[in-house]
PABABA-801263 format. One record per residue (C-alpha): x, y, z. Coordinates in steps of 0.2 Angstrom, whole numbers, padded with zeros to 4 digits, always signed. Layout:
XYZ ...
END
This chain:
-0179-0051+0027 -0165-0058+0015 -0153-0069+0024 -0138-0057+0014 -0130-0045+0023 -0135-0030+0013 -0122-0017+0008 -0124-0006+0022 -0123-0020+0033 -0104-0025+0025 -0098-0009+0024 -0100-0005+0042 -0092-0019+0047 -0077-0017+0034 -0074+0000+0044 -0074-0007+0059 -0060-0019+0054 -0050-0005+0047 -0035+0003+0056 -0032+0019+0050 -0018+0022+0063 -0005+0012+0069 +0007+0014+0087 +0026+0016+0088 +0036-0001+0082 +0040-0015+0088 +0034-0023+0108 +0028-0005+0107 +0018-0005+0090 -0002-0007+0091 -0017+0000+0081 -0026+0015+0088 -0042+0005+0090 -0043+0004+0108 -0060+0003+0116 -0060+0002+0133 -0059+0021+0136 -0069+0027+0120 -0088+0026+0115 -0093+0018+0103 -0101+0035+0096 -0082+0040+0094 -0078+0023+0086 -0091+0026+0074 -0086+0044+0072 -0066+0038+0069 -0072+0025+0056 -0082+0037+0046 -0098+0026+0049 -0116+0036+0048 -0128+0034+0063 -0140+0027+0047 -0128+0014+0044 -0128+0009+0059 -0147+0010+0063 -0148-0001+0047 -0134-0013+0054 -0141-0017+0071 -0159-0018+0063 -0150-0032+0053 -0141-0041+0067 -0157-0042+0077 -0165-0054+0066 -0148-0062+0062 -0135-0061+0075 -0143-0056+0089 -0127-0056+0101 -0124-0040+0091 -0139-0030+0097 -0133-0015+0105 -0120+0001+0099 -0108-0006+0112 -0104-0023+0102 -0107-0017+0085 -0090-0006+0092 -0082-0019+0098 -0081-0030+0081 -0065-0014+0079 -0056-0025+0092 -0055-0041+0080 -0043-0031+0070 -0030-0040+0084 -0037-0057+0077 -0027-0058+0060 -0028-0075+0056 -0049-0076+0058 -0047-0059+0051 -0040-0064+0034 -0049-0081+0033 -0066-0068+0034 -0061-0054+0021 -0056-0068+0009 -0071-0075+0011 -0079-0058+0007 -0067-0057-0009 -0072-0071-0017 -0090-0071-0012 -0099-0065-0031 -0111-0053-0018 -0124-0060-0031 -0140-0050-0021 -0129-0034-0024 -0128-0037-0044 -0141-0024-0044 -0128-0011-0040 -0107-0016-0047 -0102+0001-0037 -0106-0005-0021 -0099-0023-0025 -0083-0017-0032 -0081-0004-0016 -0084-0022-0004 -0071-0030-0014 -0060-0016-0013 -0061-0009+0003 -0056-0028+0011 -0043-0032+0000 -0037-0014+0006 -0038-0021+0024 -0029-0038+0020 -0014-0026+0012 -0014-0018+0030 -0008-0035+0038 +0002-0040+0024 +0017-0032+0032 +0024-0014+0029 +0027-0014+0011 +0008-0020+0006 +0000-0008+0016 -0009+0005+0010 -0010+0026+0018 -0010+0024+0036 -0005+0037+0052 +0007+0031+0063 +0007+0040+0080 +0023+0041+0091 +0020+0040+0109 +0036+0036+0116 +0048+0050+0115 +0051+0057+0133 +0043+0075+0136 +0031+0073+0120 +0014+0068+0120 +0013+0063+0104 +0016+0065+0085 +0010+0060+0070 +0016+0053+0054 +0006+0051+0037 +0016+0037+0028 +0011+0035+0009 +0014+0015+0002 +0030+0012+0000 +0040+0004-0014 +0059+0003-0014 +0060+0018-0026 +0052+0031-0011 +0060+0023+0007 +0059+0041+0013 +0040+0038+0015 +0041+0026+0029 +0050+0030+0047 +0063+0021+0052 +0067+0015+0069 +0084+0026+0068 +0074+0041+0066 +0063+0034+0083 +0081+0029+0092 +0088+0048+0089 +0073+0056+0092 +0073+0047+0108 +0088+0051+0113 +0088+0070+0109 +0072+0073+0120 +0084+0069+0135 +0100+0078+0128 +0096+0088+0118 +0104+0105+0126 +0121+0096+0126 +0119+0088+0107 +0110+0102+0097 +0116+0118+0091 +0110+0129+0079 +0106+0131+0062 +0100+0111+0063 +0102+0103+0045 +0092+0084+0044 +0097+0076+0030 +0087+0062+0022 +0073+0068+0035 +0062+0058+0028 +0044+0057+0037 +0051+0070+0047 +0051+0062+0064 +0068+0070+0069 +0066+0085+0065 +0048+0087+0072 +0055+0082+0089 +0066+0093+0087 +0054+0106+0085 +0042+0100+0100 +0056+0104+0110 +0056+0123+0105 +0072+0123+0092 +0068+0136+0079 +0080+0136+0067 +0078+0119+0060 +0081+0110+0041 +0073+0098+0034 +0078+0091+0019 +0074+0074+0006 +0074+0073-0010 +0058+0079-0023 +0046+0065-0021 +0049+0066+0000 +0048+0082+0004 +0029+0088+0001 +0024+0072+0015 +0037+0079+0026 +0032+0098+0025 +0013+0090+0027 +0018+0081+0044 +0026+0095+0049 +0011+0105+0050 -0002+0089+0055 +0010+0090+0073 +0005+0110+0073 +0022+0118+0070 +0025+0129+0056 +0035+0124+0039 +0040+0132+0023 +0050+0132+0009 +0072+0133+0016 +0075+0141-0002 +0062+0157+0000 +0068+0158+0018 +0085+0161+0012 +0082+0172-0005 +0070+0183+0002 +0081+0187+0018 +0064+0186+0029 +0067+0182+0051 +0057+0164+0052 +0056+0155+0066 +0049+0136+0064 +0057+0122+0053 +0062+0125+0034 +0060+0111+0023 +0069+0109+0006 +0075+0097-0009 +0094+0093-0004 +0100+0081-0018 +0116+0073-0009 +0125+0068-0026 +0121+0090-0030 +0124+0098-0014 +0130+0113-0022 +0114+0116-0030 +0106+0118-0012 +0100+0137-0009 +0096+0135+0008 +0112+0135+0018 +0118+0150+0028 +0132+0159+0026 +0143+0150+0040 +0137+0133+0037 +0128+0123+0050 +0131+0120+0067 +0125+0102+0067 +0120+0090+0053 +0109+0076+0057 +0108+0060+0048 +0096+0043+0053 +0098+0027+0044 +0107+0035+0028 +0118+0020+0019 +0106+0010+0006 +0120+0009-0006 +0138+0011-0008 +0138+0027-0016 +0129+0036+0001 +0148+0037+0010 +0155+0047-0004 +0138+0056-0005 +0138+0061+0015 +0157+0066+0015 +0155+0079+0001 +0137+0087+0010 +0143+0088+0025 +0161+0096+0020 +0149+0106+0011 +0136+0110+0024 +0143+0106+0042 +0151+0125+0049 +0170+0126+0052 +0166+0129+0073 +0176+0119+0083 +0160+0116+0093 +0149+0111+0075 +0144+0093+0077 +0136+0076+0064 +0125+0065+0074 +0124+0049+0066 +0111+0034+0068 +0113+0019+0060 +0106+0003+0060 +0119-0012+0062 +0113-0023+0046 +0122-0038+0042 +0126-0035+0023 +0133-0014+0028 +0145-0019+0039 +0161-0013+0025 +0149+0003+0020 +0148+0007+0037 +0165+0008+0038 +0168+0016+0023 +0157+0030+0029 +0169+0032+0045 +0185+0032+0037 +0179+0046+0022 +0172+0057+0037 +0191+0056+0047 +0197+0060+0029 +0188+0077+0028 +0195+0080+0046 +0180+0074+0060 +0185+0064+0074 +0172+0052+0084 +0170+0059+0099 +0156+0047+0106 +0152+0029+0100 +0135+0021+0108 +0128+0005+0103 +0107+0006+0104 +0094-0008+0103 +0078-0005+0096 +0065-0008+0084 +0057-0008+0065 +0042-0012+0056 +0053-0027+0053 +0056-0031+0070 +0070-0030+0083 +0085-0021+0076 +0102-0014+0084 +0109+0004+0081 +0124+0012+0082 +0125+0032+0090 +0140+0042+0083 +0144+0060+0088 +0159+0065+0074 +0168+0084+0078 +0183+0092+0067 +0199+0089+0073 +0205+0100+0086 +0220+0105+0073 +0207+0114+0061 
END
């Protein structure tokens, strides 16, 4: 028997090493690849790995790594997936390996190469990684929900969740009966964690909203966590009772061109992590003096992280919502986390001045 792994053989193992899912963030964050209370059957199952593969796998380790000799620690190679340095030292080494007794065959070498260069993005920190699922677990009073993220590059943030999204929907789960009042408008909803929390927790008229090249992931996650979703626009044009969360395109520089908003405005307006530039302030006053109702009770929530190069925009952002006639009502200061790592948020509740 030739001393080379055949194909089978490094394929297996490739899927084994790769992490399809991911944890929360920060202290918090881990893969889904936990073994202790899973069989390796489901491993297999999860990793998309045939019971021929791995009949041809262990028939191969018997003769050339015979620790590996049984289903149970062909599974457990998933756990290595913690080991990053080893890790990348190996799929480098797979990388530049010519793969010489597969020359025969340049699909199934181009798919090795592939497939670990894929695997070394995935620990090359959030903005190399490729398509992954990121479950939530730490909300109270929610199981669990789930987020596809496409890659990310600067030009789509709205494809990755944020920590503020994580903060505020942490946060409403507990007080949610005092801070939310509906219609709900999210704007720059992103992934569409808030919202979906929202949702979970049985609030039926709920709006989503990002720009075009957001919104179809959002809509998508929306369903993946079994709650229903269409399009805010049709809701609103066809004059149709629907109870589950609406998701449109809200361009914040065109509010006026947004279809979706009723006729009294809405009750509250939620925004997570919303200043990337200067221009967002201006942008946020005019939508929500568009969209927020005239009720004395209508409320903004806001979530911001405290970065170190916003501090004037933040403030900016203050002073242009007191010019439009809102007054902070509530002022909290949050620690938290990102893909990045440990970050600090600030928690503002604005409503208009009594004298409106």
């Amino acid at each position: 028997m030739s001393q080379d792994p055949p194909y089978d053989v490094i394929i297996t193992i490739l899927q084994l090493l790769t992490s399809t899912d991911e944890n929360n963030f920060g202290s918090s964050a881990q893969t889904s690849d936990k073994f202790e209370s899973t069989t390796p059957r489901d491993i297999f199952s999860a990793k998309k790995i045939t019971d021929q593969q791995v009949n041809n796998t262990l028939e191969w380790m018997k003769f050339h790594i015979s620790a590996i000799n049984t289903e149970s620690k062909l599974a457990s190679i998933s756990l290595l997936t913690n080991r990053k340095t080893e890790l990348i030292q190996y799929l480098t080494k797979v990388i530049a390996s010519p793969l010489t007794h597969l020359s025969q065959n340049s699909n199934q070498q181009e798919e090795i190469w592939s497939h670990a260069s894929l695997i070394i993005s995935s620990l090359s920190g959030r903005w190399a990684k490729p398509d992954f699922t990121r479950k939530i677990t730490t909300i109270p009073n929610i199981k669990e929900i789930k987020l596809h993220e496409p890659s990310i590059t600067e030009d789509n943030l709205g494809l990755k969740t944020w920590g503020a999204s994580l903060t505020m929907s942490q946060r409403l789960s507990y007080r949610h009966k005092e801070l939310l009042k509906e219609p709900v408008l999210e704007l720059g909803a992103g992934t569409g964690l808030v919202g979906i929390t929202i949702g979970l927790l049985g609030y039926q008229d709920v709006t989503l909203t990002d720009l075009p090249e957001i919104v179809g992931n959002m809509k998508a996650n929306v369903e993946l966590n079994d709650l229903s979703s269409c399009d805010c626009n049709e809701v609103i044009d066809s004059e149709k009772i629907y109870n589950g969360i609406k998701c449109g395109v809200l361009d914040w520089s065109k509010p006026e061109h947004f279809k979706g908003r009723p006729d009294a405005g809405y009750n509250t307006v939620i925004l997570s992590d919303p200043i990337y530039s200067e221009k967002h302030p201006y942008w946020i006053q005019d939508v929500v003096k568009i969209m927020l109702s005239k009720s004395e009770d209508s409320r903004v929530l806001l979530q911001v992280p405290l970065r170190d190069r916003f501090g004037d925009i933040r403030q900016l952002l203050w002073n242009l919502l007191d010019e439009i006639g809102l007054t902070e009502v509530e002022t909290t200061l949050d620690e938290g986390f990102d893909d990045f790592g440990e970050q600090k948020f600030i928690f503002k509740i604005y409503k208009w001045k009594r004298s409106l």
